[in-house]
C-alpha positions as a printed Julia matrix, in Angstrom:
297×3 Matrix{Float64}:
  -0.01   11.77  -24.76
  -2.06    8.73  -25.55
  -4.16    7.64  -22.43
  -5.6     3.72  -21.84
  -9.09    4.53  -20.42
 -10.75    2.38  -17.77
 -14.5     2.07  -17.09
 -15.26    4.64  -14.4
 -18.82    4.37  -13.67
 -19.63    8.36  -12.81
 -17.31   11.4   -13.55
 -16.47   14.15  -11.27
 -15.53   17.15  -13.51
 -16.68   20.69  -13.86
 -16.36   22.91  -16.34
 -13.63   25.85  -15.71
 -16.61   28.27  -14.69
 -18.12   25.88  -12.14
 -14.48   24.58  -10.41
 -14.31   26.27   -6.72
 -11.33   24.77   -6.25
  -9.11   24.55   -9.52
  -6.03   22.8    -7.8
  -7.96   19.78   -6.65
 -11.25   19.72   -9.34
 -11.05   17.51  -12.48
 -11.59   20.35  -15.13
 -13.43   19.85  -18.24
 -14.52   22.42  -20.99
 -14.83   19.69  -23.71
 -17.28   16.31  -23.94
 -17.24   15.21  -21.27
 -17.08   11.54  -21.71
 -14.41    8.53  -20.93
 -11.85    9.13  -22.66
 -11.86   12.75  -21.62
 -12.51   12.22  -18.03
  -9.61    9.47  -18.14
  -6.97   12.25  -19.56
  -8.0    14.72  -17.28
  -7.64   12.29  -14.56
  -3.81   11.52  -15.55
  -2.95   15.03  -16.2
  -3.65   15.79  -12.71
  -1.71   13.03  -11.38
   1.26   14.28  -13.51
   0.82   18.08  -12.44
  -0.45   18.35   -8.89
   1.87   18.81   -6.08
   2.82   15.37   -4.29
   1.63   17.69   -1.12
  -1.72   17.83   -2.51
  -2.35   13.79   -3.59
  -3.94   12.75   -0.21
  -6.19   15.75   -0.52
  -6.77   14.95   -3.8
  -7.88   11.46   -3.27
 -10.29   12.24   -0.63
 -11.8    15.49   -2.69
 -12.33   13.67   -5.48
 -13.63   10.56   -4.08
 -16.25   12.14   -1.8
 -17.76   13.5    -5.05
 -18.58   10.37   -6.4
 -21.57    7.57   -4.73
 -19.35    4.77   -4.66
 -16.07    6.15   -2.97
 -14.26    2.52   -3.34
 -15.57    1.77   -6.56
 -13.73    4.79   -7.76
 -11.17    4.55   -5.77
 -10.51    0.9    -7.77
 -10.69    2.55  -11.29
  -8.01    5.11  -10.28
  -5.49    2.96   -9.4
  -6.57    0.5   -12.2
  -5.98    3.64  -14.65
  -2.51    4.81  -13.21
  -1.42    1.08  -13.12
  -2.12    0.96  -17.14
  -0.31    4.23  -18.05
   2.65    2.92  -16.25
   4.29    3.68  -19.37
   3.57    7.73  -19.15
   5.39    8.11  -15.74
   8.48    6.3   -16.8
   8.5     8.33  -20.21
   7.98   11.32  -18.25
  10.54   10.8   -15.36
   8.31   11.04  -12.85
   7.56    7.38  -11.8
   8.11    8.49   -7.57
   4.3    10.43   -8.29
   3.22    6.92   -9.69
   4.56    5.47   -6.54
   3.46    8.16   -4.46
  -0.02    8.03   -5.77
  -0.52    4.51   -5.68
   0.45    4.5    -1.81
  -2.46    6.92   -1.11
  -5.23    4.91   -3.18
  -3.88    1.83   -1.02
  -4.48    3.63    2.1
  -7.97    5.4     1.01
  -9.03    1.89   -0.22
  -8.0     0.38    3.59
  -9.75    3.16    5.26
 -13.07    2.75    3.13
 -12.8    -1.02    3.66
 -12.25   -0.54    7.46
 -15.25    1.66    7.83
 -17.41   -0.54    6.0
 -16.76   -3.8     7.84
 -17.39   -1.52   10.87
 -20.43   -0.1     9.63
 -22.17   -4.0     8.91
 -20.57   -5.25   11.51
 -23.05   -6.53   15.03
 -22.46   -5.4    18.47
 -19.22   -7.31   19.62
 -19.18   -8.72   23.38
 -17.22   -7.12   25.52
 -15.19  -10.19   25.85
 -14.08  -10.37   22.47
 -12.87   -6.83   22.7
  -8.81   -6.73   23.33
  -8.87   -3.02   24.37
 -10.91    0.46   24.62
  -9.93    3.78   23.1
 -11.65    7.41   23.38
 -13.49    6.94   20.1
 -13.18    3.46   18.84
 -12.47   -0.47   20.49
  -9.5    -2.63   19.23
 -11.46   -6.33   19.03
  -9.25   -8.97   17.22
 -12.07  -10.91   16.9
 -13.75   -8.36   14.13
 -10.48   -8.16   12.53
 -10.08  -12.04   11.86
 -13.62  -11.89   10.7
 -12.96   -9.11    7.83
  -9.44  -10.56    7.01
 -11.8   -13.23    6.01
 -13.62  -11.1     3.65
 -11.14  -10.0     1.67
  -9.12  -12.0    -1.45
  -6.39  -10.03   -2.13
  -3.35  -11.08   -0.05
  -1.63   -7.35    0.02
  -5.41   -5.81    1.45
  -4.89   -8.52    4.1
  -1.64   -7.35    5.14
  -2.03   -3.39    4.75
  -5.27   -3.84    6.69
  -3.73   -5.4     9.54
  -0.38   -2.83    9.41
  -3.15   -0.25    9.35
  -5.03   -1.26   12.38
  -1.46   -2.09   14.42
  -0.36    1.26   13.72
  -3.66    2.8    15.22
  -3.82    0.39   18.06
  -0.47    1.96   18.97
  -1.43    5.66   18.42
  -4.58    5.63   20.63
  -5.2     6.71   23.1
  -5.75    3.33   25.1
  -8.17    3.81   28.51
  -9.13    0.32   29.06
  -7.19   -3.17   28.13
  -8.71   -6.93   28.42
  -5.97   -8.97   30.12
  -8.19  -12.24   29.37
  -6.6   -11.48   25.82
  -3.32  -11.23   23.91
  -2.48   -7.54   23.23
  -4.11   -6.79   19.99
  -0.85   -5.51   17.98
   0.73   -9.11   19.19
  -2.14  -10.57   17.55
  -2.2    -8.77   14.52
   1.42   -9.35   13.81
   1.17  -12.94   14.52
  -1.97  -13.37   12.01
   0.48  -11.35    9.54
   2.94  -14.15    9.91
   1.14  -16.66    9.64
  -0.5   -15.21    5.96
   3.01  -14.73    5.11
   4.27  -18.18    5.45
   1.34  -19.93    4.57
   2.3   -18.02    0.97
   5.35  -18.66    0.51
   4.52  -22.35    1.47
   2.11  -22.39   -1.26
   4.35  -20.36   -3.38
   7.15  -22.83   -2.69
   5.09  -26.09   -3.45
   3.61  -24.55   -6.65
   7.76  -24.01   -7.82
   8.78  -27.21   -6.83
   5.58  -29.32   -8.42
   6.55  -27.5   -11.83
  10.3   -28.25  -11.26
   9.32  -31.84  -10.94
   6.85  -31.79  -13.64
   9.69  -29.77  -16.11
  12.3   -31.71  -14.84
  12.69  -34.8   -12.87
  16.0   -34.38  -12.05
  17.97  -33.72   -9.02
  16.77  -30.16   -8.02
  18.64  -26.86   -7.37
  20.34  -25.41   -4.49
  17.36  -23.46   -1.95
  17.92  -19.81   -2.63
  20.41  -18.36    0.19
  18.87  -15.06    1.78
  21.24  -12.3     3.38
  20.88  -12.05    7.14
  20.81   -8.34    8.27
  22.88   -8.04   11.91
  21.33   -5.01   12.37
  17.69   -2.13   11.92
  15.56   -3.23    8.79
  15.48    0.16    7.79
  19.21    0.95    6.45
  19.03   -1.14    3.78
  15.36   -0.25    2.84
  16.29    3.02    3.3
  19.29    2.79    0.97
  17.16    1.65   -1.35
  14.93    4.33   -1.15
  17.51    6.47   -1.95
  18.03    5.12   -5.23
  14.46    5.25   -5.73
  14.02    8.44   -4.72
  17.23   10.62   -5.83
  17.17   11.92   -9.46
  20.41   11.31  -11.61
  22.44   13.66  -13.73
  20.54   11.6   -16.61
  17.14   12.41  -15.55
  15.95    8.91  -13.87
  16.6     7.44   -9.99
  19.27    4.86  -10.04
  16.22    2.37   -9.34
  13.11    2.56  -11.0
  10.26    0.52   -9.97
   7.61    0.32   -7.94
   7.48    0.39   -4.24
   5.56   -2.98   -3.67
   8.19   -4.54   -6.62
  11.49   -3.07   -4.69
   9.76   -4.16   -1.01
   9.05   -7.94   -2.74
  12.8    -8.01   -3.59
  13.86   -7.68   -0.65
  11.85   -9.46    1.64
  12.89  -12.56   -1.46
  16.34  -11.76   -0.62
  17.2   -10.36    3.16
  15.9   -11.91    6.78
  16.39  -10.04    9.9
  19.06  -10.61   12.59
  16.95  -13.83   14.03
  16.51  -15.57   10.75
  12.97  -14.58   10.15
  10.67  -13.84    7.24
  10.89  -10.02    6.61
   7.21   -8.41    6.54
   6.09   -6.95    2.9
   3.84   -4.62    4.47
   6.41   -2.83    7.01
   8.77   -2.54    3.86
   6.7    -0.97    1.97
   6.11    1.5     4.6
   9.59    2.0     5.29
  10.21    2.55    1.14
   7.8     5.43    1.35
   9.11    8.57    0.39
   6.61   10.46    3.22
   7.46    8.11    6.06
  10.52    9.77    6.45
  10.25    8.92   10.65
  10.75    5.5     9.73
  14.58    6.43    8.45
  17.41    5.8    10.15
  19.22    8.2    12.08
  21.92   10.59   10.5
  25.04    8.26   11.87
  23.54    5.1    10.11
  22.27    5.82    6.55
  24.48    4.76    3.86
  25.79    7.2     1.92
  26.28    7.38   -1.89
């Protein structure tokens, strides 16, 4: 198995003697340099139980100083081997995986705009748990931090999903609900990209060709839950063949682009990447629908 190896700055490996824990450690009896480190890394991906990959993550992470920087050159070294999970058959661990970096990464982003961030006025705070406050002013101000368009999105799915698990004890009526608001922000990134996205495909149509342009694309309107198609999909994602491979197979953020290029709900809206790629993953099985409305195969 020939590995591409990506600049990790520190390695967290022990030698067989030394591992306390030989399930989750990063073993090592050889050199232990890059390219060894980077093996040992993919090995375990291929090998552990997908029970054991959120442990995993955080085990491994908290052995290192920089958790995120890590974190980074994980998901920068599964997303290079590719190749060795589709070779292998097993591209639902490269799937699985790759969710639980994106959610690591979120959390260690989330604490650290917390951590820098000044005390907010009670004013700008939508609503009060036990141990934390929901303020959609801090959120706007750390969506601002970040580049990447999918962190943007996962970090706001993130913090809508633990607005609506807390335990709320105190709400601001002066201000929208905060899940309202995060949603809303989420719409609006989404549209402003595919505005930008759309402009950028017509300016080279018109710069390739000035002729008449093509039909708009026509997207399928779904009269009904989100989550029977996705879920049909993850079915062929997720079910193994006669042959060996899932009748689809590709990535969760690739199948969740598809079809937010090609469906729009029952109102004729813009479907959210972020909430499809939640309902395409294989652990969020309470996000399937129920027994009398999954398409069967």
């Amino acid at each position: 198995m020939t590995v591409k190896s990506t600049p990790f700055p520190e390695f967290s490996s022990v030698t067989t003697s030394q591992s306390l824990n030989p399930v989750l450690d990063i073993i090592i009896d050889d050199n232990v340099n890059l390219e060894n480190y980077c093996k040992a890394l993919i090995q375990k991906v291929l090998e552990l139980p997908h029970s054991k990959f959120g442990l995993f993550i955080n085990y491994q992470s908290e052995l290192v100083k920089d958790e995120l920087k890590w974190i980074n050159k994980l998901e920068k070294l599964i997303t290079i081997n590719e190749d060795i999970f589709i070779e292998n058959k097993v591209i639902c661990r490269y799937n699985k995986m790759y969710h639980f970096i994106e959610k690591k990464r979120e959390y260690l982003q989330s604490i650290s705009a917390k951590s820098n961030t000044k005390a907010t006025p009670k004013r700008l705070i939508n609503a009060d748990a036990d141990d934390r406050h929901f303020s959609f002013f801090e959120v706007k101000n750390h969506i601002e931090t970040l580049e990447n368009f999918n962190e943007k999105i996962i970090y706001l799915t993130e913090e809508i999903f633990e607005y609506k698990q807390a335990d709320i004890i105190s709400v601001n009526s002066k201000l929208q609900a905060y899940d309202e608001q995060c949603n809303q922000l989420i719409e609006k990134l989404q549209t402003i990209r595919r505005m930008k996205t759309d402009f950028e495909k017509e300016k080279a149509q018109n710069e390739n060709n000035p002729g008449p342009t093509e039909n708009p694309k026509i997207k399928l309107q779904l009269n009904g839950p989100i989550n029977i198609v996705t879920n049909a999909f993850k079915q062929m994602m997720v079910n193994i063949k006669p042959n060996g491979k899932p009748y689809i197979q590709y990535k969760i953020k690739d199948v969740a682009q598809f079809i937010c290029d090609n469906f729009v709900d029952e109102n004729g809206q813009l479907l959210s990447q972020a909430t499809i790629q939640t309902y395409l993953s294989p652990n969020r099985t309470d996000k399937d629908p129920n027994s009398d409305s999954v398409v069967r195969f």
